[in-house]
C-alpha positions as CSV (number, residue, x, y, z in Angstrom):
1,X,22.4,244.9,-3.0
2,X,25.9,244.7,-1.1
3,X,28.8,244.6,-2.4
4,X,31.3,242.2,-2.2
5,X,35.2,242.5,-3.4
6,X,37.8,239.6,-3.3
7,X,40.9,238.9,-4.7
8,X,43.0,236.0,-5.6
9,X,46.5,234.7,-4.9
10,X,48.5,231.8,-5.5
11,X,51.8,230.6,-7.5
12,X,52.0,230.0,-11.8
13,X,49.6,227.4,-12.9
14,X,47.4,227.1,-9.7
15,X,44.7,228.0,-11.6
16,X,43.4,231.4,-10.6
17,X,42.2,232.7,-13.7
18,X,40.3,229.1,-14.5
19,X,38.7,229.5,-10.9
20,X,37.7,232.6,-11.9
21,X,36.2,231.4,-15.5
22,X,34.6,228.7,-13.7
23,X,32.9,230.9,-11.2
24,X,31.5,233.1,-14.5
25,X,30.6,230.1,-16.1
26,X,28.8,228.2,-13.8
27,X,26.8,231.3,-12.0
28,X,25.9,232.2,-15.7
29,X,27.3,235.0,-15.8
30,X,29.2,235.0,-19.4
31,X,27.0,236.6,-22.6
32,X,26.9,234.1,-25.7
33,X,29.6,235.8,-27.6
34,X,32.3,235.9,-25.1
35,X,32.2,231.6,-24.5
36,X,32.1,231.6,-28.5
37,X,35.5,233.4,-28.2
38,X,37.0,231.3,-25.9
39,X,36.1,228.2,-26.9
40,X,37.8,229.3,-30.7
41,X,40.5,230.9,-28.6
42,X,41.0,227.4,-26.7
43,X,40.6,225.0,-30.1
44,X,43.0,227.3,-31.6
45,X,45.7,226.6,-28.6
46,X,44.9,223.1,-29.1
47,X,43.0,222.7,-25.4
48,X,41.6,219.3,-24.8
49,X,38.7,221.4,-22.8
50,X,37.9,224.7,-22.8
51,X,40.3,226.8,-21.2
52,X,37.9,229.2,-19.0
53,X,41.5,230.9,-18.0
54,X,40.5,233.0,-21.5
55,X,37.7,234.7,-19.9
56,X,40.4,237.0,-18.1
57,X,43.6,236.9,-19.2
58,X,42.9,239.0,-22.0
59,X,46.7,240.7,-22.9
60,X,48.2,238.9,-26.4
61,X,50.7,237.8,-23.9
62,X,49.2,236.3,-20.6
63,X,47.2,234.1,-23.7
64,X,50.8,233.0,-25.2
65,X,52.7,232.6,-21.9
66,X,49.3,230.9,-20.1
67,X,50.1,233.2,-16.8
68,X,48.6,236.3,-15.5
69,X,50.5,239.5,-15.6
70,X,48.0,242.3,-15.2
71,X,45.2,242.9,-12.9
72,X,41.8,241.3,-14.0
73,X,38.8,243.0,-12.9
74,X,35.7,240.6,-13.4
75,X,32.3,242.0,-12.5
76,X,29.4,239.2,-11.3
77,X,26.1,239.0,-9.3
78,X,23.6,236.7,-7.8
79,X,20.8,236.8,-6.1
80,X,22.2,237.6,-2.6
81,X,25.5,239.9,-3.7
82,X,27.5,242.0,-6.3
83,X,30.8,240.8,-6.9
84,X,34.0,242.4,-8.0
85,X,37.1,239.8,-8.5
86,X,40.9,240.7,-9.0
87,X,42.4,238.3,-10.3
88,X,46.5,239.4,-9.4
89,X,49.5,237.7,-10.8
90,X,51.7,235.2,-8.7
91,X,54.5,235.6,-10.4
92,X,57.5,237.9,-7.9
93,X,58.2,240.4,-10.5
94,X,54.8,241.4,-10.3
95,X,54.4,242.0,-6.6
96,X,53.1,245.7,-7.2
97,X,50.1,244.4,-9.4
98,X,49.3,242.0,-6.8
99,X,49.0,244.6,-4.2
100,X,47.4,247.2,-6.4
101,X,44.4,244.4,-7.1
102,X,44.3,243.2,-3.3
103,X,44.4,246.6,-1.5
104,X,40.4,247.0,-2.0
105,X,39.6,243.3,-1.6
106,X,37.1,241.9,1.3
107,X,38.4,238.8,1.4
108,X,41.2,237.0,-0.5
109,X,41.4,233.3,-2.3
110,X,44.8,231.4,-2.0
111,X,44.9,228.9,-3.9
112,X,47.7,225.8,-3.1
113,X,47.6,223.0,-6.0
114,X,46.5,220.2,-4.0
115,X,50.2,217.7,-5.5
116,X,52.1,220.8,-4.4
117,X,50.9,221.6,-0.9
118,X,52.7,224.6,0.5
119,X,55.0,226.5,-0.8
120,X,57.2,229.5,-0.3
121,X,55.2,230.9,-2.8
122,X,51.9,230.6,-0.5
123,X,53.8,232.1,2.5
124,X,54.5,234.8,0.5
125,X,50.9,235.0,-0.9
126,X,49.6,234.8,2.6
127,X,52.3,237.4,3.9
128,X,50.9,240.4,1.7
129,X,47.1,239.7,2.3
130,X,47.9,239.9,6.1
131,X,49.8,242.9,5.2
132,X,46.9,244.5,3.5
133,X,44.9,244.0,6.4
134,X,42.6,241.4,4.1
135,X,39.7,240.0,6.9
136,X,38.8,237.1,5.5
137,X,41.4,234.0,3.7
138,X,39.9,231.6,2.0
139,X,42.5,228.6,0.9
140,X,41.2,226.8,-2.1
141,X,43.0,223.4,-2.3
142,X,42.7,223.3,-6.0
143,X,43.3,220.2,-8.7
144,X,41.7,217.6,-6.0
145,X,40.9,215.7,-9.6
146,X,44.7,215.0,-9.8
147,X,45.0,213.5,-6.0
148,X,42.2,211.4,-6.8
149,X,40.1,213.5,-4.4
150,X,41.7,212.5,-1.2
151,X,40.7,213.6,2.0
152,X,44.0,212.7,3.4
153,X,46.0,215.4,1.6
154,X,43.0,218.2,1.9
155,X,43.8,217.6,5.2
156,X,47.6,217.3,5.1
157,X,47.4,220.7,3.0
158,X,45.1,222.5,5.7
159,X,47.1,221.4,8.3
160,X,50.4,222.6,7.2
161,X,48.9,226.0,6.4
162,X,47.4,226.4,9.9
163,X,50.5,225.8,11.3
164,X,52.5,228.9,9.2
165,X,49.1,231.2,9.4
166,X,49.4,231.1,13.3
167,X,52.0,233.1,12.9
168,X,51.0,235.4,10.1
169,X,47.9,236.4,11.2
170,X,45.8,234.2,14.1
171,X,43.4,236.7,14.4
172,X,42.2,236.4,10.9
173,X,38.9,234.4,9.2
174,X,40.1,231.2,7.5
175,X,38.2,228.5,5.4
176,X,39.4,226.0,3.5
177,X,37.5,224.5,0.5
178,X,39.0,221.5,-1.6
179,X,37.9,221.9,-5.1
180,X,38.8,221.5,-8.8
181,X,38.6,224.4,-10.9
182,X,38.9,222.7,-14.1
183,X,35.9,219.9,-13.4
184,X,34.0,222.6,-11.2
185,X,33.7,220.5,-8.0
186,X,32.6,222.6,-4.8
187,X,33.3,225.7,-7.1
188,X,29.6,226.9,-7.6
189,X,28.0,223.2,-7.4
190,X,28.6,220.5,-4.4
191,X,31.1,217.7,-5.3
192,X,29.8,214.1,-6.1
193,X,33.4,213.1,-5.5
194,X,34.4,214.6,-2.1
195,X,31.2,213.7,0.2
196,X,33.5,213.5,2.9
197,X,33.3,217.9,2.8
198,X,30.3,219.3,4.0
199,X,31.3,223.0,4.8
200,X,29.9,224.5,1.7
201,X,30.9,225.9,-2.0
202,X,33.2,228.3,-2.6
203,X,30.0,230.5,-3.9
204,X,28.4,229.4,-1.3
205,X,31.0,230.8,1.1
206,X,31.3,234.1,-1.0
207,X,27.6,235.2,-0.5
208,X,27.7,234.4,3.5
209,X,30.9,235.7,4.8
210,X,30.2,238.9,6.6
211,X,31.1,242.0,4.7
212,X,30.0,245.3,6.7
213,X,32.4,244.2,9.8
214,X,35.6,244.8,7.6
215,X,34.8,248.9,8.2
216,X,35.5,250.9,10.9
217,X,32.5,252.0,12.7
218,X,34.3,253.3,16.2
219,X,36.2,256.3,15.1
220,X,34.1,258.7,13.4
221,X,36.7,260.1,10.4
222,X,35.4,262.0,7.2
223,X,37.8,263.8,5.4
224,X,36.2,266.9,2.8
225,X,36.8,266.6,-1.0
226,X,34.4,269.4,-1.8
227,X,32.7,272.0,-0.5
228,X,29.0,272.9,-2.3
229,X,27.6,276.1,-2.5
230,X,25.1,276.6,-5.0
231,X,24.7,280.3,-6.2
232,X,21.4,279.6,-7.2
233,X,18.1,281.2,-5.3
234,X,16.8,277.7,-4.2
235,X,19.4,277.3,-2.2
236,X,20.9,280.6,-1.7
237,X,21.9,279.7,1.8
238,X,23.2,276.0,1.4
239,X,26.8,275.0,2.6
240,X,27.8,271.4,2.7
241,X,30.8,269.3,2.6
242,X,30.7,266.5,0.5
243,X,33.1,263.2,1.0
244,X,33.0,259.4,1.1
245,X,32.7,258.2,5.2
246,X,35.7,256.6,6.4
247,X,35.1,255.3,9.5
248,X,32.6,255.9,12.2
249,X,29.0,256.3,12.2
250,X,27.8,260.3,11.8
251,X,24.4,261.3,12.9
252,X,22.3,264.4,12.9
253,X,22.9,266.2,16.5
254,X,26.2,264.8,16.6
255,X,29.1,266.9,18.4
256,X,32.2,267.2,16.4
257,X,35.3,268.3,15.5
258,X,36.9,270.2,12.3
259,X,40.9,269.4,11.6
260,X,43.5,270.9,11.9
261,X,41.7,273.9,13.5
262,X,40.5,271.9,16.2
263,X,37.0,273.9,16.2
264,X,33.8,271.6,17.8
265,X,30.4,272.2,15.7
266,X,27.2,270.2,15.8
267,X,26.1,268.0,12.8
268,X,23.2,270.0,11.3
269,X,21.7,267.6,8.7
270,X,23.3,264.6,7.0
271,X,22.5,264.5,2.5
272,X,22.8,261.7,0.0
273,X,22.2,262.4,-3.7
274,X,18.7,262.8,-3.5
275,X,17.3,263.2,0.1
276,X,18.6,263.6,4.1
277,X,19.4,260.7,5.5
278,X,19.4,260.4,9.2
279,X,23.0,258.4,9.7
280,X,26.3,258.1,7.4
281,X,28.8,255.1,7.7
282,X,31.6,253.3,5.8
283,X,31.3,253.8,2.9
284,X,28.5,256.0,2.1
285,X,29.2,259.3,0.1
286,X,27.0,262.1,1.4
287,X,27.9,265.9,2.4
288,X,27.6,267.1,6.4
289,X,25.6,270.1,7.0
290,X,27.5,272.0,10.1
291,X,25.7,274.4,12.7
292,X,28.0,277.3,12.5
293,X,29.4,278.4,9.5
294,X,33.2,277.8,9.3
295,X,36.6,277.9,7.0
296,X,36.6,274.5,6.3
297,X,38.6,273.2,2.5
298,X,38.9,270.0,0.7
299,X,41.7,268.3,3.3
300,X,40.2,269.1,6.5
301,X,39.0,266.3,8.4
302,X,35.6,266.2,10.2
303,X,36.3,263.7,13.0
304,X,34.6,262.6,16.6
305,X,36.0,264.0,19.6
306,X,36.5,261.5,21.5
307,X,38.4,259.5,19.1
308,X,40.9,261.9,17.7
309,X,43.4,260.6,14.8
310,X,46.9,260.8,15.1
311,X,48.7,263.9,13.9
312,X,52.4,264.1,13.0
313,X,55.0,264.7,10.5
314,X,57.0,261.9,10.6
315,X,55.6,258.6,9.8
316,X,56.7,255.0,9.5
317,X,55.0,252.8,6.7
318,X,55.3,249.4,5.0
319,X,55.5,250.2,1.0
320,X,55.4,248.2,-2.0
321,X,57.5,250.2,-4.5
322,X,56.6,250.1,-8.0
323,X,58.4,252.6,-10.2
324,X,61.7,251.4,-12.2
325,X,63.7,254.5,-10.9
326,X,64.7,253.1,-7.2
327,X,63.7,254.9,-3.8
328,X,66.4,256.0,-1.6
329,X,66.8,258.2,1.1
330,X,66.6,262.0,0.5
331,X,64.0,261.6,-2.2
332,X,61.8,263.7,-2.4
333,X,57.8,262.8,-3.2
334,X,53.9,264.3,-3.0
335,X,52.4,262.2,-0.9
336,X,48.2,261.8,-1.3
337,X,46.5,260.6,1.7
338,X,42.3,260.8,1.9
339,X,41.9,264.0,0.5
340,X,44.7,266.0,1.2
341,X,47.9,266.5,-0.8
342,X,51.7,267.1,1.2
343,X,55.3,266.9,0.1
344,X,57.9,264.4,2.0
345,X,61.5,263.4,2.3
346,X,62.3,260.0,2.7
347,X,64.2,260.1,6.0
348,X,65.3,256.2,6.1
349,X,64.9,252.7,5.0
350,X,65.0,250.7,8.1
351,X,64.4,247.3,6.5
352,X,63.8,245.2,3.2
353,X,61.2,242.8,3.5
354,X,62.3,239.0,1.7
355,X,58.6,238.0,0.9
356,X,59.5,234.4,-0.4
357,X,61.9,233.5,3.2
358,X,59.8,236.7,5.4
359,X,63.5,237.8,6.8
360,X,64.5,241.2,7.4
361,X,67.1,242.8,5.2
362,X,69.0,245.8,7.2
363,X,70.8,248.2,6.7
364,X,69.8,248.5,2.6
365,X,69.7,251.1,1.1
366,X,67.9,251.2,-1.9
367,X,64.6,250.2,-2.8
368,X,64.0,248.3,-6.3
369,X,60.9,248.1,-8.2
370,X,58.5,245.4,-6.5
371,X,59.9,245.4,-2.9
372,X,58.2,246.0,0.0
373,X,60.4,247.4,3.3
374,X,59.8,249.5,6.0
375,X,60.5,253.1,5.0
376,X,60.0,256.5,7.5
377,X,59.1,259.7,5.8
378,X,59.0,263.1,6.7
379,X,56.4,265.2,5.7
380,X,56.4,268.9,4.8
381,X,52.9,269.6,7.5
382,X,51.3,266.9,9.7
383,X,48.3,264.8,8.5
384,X,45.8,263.2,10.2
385,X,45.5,259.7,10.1
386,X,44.9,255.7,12.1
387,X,47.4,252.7,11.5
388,X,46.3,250.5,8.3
389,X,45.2,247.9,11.1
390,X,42.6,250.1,12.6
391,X,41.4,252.1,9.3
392,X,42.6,250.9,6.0
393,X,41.6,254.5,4.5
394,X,42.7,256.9,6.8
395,X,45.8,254.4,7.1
396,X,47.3,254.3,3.3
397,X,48.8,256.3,1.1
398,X,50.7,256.6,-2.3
399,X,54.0,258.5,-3.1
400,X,53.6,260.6,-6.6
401,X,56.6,261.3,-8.5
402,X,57.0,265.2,-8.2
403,X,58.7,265.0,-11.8
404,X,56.6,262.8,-13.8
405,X,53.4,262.7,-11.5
406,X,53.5,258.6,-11.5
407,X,52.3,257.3,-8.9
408,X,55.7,255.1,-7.6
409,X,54.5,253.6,-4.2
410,X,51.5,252.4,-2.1
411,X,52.0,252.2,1.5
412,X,50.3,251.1,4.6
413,X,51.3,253.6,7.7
414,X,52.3,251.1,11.0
């Protein structure tokens, strides 16, 4: 069954978390025990209703302050698709949780509380799903109950977010849906109170939106994280390289290329788990079989030769920083990109990002802990890699303290 990941965004008490409770409620998908819980947990607050927000802000202290801090991850399924949800904070101090749940997603929810309209808030929820290269947007206009279910102001809302998205990313998939998380209309079921929409639920939306498209199936790129060799007499002769497919489609016969020591080889036989398989694509794990036997080390990329990645040592990304201890230039970090491991320098920070107004703070020096700027590194050997926008794989990375071995930053390579 195919798997579908989505995130969502939006400001303090939208309702993101009681979207999320109302999606595991009404596709049936929470056990006996945990509704007891919550509905104790909600009497126990004092909730005129129960407060589905429970079902995933779990921490002592997202239940006490009623917002979300941490990343949620809420597993569901029906009969069409497997769901994973992030549910991310909203709040600005929380920027690299918000990232760190979005950077996988297929598609991402904004919600925009319908007496609110749009906010700073939503630019800058907007902002880092079109930074993270997020395919599909779908804007939930949220507590319709409290507009009395106007079409005027879905409308009003829709338009005004149009207008700012143009500009953000017109190339991207939008819907909008006007629902009410808390009374559940055109969440899983149609509203009785808004016959004037017609587009579909949000569930219904979820389990038809194209999925496969968000992978990059033009340039063939499979980087090697192991290299098996059985010393057993079955398969005394065996020699595969094993890895996840990043982009491309590989097939038996196929003419490529090993990186960096630019030797061409022929595909000998593709392998899954259990038997060959005839093609590999995003995001199958199988190991390559080659023709000729070579020096080839977790690292290497096996790539098609007529779309070669870029190779160089110094690189410009956008990064979301999210240690305590600042960046600044002439630090000094691992870098971990596919499967390979190098050290950098940072050589300069050409540019703060302000994520609330989207202006351009130069000539700043230091980088605090939930800012996202424009940062160039060096590295210590060239790596192979595509921009974010073409492969959001072979186009990320994270810095790793070389101290502490935290993980400090995730960035997206321009």
């Amino acid at each position: 069954m195919e798997l579908f990941r989505f995130t969502t965004a939006g400001s303090v008490d939208d309702g993101k978390s009681t979207l999320i409770g109302r999606l595991l409620y009404d596709s049936k998908s929470i056990f006996e025990d945990q509704m007891d819980a919550v509905k104790r947990a909600s009497l126990k607050k004092g909730s005129e209703h129960i407060n589905l927000a429970l079902l995933t802000d779990g921490l002592r202290a997202e239940r006490e302050q009623g917002i979300t801090i941490d990343v949620a991850y809420r597993y569901f399924a029906t009969p069409k698709r497997k769901f994973i949800i992030a549910d991310t904070p909203g709040h600005v101090q929380y920027t690299r949780n918000m990232v760190t749940g979005a950077s996988t997603a297929n598609a991402a929810i904004i919600l925009i509380d319908a007496r609110n309209g749009v906010t700073e808030q939503t630019h800058r929820h907007a902002y880092i799903a079109s930074l993270l290269e997020i395919p599909h947007i779908i804007v939930c206009i949220n507590k319709m109950d409290l507009v009395e279910y106007r079409e005027e102001v879905f409308k009003r809302i829709k338009s005004e977010f149009t207008d700012f998205a143009f500009h953000v990313f017109p190339e991207k998939d939008m819907r909008f849906i006007p629902i009410s998380a808390l009374k559940g209309d055109n969440v899983v079921k149609p509203s009785l109170n808004m016959a004037w929409y017609d587009n579909g639920t949000l569930m219904n939306v979820l389990e038809t939106i194209p999925a496969l498209n968000d992978n990059d199936m033009i340039r063939g790129r499979f980087p090697v994280q192991y290299v098996i060799r059985p010393e057993s007499d079955k398969y005394h002769d065996y020699r595969g390289y094993a890895g996840r497919v990043a982009g491309g489609i590989f097939r038996k016969g196929d003419v490529v290329k090993i990186l960096p020591s630019g030797i061409s080889t022929t595909i000998a036989s593709i392998d899954n788990f259990d038997c060959p398989v005839e093609e590999a694509f995003p995001p199958m794990s199988v190991t390559i079989r080659l023709s000729d036997d070579l020096d080839i080390s977790r690292g290497d990329m096996i790539v098609h030769d007529d779309r070669p990645p870029r190779n160089e040592t110094d690189i410009e990304i956008m990064l979301c920083w999210m240690n305590q201890k600042p960046l600044r230039p002439g630090n000094r970090y691992f870098v971990k990109h596919t499967t390979n491991d190098v050290r950098c320098i940072v050589k300069e920070v050409n540019y703060i990002l302000n994520i609330n107004t989207l202006e351009k703070a130069e000539g700043v020096k230091t980088v605090a802990m939930n800012d996202i700027a424009s940062v160039r590194l060096r590295l210590t050997r060239s790596i192979f890699f595509d921009s974010y926008r073409e492969n959001r794989i072979t186009g990320s990375l994270i810095l790793i303290d070389e101290s502490t071995n935290e993980t400090v930053g995730a960035g997206m390579i321009l």
